[in-house]
C-alpha positions as CSV (number, residue, x, y, z in Angstrom):
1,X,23.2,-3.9,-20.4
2,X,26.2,-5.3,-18.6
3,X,27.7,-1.8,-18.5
4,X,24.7,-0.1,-17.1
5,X,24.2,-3.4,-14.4
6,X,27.9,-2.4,-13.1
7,X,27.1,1.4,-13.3
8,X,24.5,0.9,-10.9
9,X,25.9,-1.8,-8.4
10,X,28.9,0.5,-7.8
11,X,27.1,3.3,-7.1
12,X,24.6,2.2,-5.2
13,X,23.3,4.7,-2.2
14,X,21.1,5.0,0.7
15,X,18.1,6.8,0.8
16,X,17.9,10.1,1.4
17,X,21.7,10.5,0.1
18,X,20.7,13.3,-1.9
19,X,17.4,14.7,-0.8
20,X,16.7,16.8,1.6
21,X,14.7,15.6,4.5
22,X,11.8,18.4,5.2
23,X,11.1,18.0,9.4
24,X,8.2,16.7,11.1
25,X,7.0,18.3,14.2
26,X,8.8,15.7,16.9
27,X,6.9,13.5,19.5
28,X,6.9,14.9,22.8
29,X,8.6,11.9,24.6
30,X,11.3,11.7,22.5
31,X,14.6,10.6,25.1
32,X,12.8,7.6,26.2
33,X,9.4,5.6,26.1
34,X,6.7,6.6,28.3
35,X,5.6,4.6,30.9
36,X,2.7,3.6,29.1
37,X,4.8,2.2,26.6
38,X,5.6,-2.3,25.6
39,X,8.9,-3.0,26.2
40,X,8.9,-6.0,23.5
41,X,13.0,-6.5,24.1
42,X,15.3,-4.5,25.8
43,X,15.8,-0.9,23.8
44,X,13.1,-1.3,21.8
45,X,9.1,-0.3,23.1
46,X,6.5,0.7,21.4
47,X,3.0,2.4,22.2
48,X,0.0,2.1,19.1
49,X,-1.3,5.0,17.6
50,X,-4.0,3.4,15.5
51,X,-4.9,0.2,16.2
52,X,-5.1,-2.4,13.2
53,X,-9.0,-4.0,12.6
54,X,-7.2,-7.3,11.6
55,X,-4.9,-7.4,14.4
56,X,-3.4,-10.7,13.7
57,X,-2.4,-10.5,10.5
58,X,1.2,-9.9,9.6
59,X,3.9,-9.4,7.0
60,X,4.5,-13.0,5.4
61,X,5.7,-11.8,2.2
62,X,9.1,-10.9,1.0
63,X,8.2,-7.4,0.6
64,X,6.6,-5.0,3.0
65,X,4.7,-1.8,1.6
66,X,4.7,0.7,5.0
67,X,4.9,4.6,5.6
68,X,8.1,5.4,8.0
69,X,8.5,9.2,10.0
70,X,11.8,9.0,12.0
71,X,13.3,11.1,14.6
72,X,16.6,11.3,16.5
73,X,16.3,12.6,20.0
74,X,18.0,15.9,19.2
75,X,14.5,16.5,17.8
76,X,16.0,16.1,13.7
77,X,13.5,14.7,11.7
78,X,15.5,11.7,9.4
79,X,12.8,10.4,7.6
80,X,9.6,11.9,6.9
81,X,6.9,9.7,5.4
82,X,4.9,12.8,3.7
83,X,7.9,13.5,1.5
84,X,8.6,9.7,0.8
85,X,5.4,8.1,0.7
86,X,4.8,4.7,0.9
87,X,7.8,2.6,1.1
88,X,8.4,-0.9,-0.3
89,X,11.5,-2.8,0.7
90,X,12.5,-6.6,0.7
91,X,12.4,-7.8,4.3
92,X,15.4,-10.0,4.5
93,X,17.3,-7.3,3.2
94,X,16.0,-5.1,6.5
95,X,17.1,-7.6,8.7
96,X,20.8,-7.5,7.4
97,X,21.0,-3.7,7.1
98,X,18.5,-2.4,9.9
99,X,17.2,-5.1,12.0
100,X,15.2,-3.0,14.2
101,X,12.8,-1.6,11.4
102,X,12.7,-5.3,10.1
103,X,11.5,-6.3,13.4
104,X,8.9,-3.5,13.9
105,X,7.7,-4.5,10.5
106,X,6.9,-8.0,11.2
107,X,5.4,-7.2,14.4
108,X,3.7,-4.7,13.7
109,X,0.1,-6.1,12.4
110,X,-1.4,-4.7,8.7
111,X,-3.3,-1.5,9.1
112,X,-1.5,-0.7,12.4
113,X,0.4,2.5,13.2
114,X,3.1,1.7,16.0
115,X,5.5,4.8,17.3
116,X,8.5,2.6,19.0
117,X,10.9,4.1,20.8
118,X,14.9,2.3,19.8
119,X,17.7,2.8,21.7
120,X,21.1,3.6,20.1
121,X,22.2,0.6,20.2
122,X,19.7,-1.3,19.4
123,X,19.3,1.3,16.0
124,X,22.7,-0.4,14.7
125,X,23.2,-0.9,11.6
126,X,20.5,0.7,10.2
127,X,20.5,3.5,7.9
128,X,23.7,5.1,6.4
129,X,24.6,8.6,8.2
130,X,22.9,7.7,11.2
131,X,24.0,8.8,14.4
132,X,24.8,7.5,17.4
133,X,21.2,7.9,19.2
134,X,18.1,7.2,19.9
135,X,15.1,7.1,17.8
136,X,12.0,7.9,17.4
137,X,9.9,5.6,15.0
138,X,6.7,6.3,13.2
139,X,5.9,3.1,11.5
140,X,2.4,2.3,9.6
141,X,2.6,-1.1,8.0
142,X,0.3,-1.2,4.8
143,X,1.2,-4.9,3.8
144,X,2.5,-7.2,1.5
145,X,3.8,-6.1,-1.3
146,X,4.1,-7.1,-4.8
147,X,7.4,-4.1,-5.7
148,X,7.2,-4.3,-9.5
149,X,3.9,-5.2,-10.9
150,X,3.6,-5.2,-14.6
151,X,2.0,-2.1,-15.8
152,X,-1.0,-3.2,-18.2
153,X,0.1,-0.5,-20.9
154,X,3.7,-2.6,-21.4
155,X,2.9,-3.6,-24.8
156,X,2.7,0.2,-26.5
157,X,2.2,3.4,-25.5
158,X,-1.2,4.4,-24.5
159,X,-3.5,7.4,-26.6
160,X,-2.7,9.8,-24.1
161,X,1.0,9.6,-23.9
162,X,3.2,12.7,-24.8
163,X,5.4,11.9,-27.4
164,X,9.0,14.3,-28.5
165,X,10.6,14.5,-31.7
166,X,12.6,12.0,-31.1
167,X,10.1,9.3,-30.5
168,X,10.4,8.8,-26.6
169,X,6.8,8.8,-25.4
170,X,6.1,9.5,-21.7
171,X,3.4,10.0,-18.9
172,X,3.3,11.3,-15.7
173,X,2.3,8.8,-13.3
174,X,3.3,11.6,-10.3
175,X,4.0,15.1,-9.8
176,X,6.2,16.0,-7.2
177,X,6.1,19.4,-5.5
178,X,9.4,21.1,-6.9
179,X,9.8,23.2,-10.2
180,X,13.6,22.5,-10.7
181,X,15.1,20.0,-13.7
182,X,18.4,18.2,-13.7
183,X,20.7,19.0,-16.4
184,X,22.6,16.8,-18.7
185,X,25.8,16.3,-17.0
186,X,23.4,16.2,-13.4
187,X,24.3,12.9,-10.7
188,X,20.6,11.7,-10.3
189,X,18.6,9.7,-7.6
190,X,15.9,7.6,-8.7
191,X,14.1,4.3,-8.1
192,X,13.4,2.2,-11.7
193,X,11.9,-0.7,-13.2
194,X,12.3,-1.9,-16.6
195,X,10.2,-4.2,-18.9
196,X,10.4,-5.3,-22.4
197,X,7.5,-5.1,-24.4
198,X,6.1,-8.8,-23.3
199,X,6.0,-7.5,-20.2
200,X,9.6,-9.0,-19.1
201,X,11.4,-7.1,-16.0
202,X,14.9,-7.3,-16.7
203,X,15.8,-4.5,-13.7
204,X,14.4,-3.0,-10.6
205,X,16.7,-0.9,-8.3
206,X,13.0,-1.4,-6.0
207,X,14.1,-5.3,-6.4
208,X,17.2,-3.9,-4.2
209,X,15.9,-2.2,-1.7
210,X,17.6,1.1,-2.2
211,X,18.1,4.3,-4.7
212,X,20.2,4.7,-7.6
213,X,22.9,7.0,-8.3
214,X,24.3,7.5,-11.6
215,X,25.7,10.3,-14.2
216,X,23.3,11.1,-16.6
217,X,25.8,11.1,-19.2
218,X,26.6,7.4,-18.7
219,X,22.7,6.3,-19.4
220,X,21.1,5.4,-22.5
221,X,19.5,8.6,-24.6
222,X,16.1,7.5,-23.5
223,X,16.9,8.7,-20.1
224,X,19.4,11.4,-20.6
225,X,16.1,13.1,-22.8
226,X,13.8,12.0,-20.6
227,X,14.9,12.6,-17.2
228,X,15.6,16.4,-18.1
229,X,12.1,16.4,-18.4
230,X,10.9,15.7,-14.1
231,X,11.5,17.5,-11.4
232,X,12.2,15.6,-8.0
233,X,9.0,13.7,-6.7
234,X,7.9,13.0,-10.3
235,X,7.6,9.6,-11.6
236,X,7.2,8.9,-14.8
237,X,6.3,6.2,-17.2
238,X,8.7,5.7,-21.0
239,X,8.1,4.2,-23.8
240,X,12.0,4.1,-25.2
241,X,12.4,2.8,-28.6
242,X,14.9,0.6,-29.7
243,X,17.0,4.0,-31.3
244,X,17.3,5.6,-27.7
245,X,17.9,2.1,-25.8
246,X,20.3,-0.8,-26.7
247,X,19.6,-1.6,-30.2
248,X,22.9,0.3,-30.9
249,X,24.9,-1.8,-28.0
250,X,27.9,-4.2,-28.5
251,X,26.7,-5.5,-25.6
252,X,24.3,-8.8,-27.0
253,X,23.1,-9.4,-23.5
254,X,21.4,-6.1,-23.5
255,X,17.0,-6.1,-24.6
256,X,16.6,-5.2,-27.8
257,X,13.2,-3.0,-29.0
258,X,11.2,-0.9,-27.2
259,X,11.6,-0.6,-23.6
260,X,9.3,0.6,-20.6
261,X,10.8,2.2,-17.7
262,X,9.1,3.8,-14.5
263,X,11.0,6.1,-13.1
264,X,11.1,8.1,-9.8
265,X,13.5,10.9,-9.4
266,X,14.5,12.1,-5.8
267,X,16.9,14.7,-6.0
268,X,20.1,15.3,-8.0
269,X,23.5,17.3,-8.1
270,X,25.3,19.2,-11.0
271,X,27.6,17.8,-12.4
272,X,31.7,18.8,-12.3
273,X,32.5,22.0,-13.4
């Protein structure tokens, strides 16, 4: 376990490192803020698109659920919130690595869809790869969030699970919208959970705030099989026995037994020729 823990702090990435971002059709205004707009502090306006029907509640958790669409104002859609979903990140973590979303956030009241309008220098830091612009933000805050909830099936795989020879069981919580697989010596991108059979978490890359990037062939055989089987978009739920996990591992800190992981893969490379 201590292995895989270092594995995935070192190579630790942004989102959107390896998928592609589809565009968005832009905004119209997209160099500055209408005159319509609120100037809450300088660089940073916003006008509502849909109004919230509980207007003064707020985030007041440590995680926010929202849906983001982002543009720069050379029209270049950076995040696309049909692609990615919902979103779940840890606040105080916003604030250190993009304050301006983290501010939007809190502002912004539950069930309310803001676009702001960010100047580039208000935008830094924020994400990784951005450039040195203006942006357009489409920002719907769904609420608090609770990032890892338990699933109720933790305890043993459910009737209708798929199970392969060698006795990894699986469901599909998602299907993505692409046909392609990774292969075994693939760099994947993925958000994860794991829980031991009493419903324990024990990791979250979703407790982080960010996706992970590893080699398949430095994972446990759970995932090297069962990975191969999603295409990017899909998340699945496994049901790893102790044979494909740790119960092999030097490593005493690891969990022993069966495991559960959710997994969502967002893209991946080949590996080295």
């Amino acid at each position: 376990m201590r292995c895989l823990a270092l594995i995935i702090f070192s190579m630790l990435v942004a989102n959107h490192a390896l998928a592609e971002v589809r565009p968005l059709p832009a905004p119209k205004s997209l160099a500055q803020a209408p005159a319509q707009a609120t100037e809450m502090l300088a660089g940073m306006s916003y006008l509502v698109i849909k109004p919230s029907a509980t207007p003064a509640s707020t985030i007041t958790a440590e995680y926010a659920e929202f849906r983001l669409s982002a543009w720069t104002a050379d029209g270049n859609t950076r995040f696309n919130s049909q692609q990615d979903g919902n979103l779940v990140k840890p606040v105080r973590q916003l604030a250190q690595s993009w304050p301006a979303l983290a501010r939007a956030i809190l502002v912004t009241p539950i069930g309310e869809t803001r676009r702001w309008w960010i100047s580039a220098e208000r935008m830094q830091p924020s994400y990784r790869g951005a450039p040195m612009q203006s942006h357009v933000l489409e920002l719907t805050v769904i609420g608090n969030a609770d990032p890892v909830p338990t699933p109720k099936d933790v305890g043993a795989p459910p009737p209708d699970v798929e199970v392969t020879a060698s006795g990894l069981a699986y469901k599909v919580l998602k299907r993505g919208k692409s046909n392609s697989h990774p292969s075994p010596d693939s760099t994947i991108e993925i958000d994860y959970s794991g829980w031991t059979r009493d419903g324990k978490l024990f990791d979250s890359s979703i407790l982080r705030g960010e996706h992970t990037r590893f080699p398949l062939t430095q994972l446990i055989r759970g995932w090297q099989e069962g990975i191969l089987l999603m295409s990017p978009g899909d998340s699945f739920r496994f049901w790893i026995p102790g044979h494909l996990a740790y119960d092999g591992s030097n490593d005493l800190s690891s969990p022993r037994g069966m495991l559960v992981f959710d997994i969502t893969l967002y893209g991946f490379e080949p590996g080295s020729p």
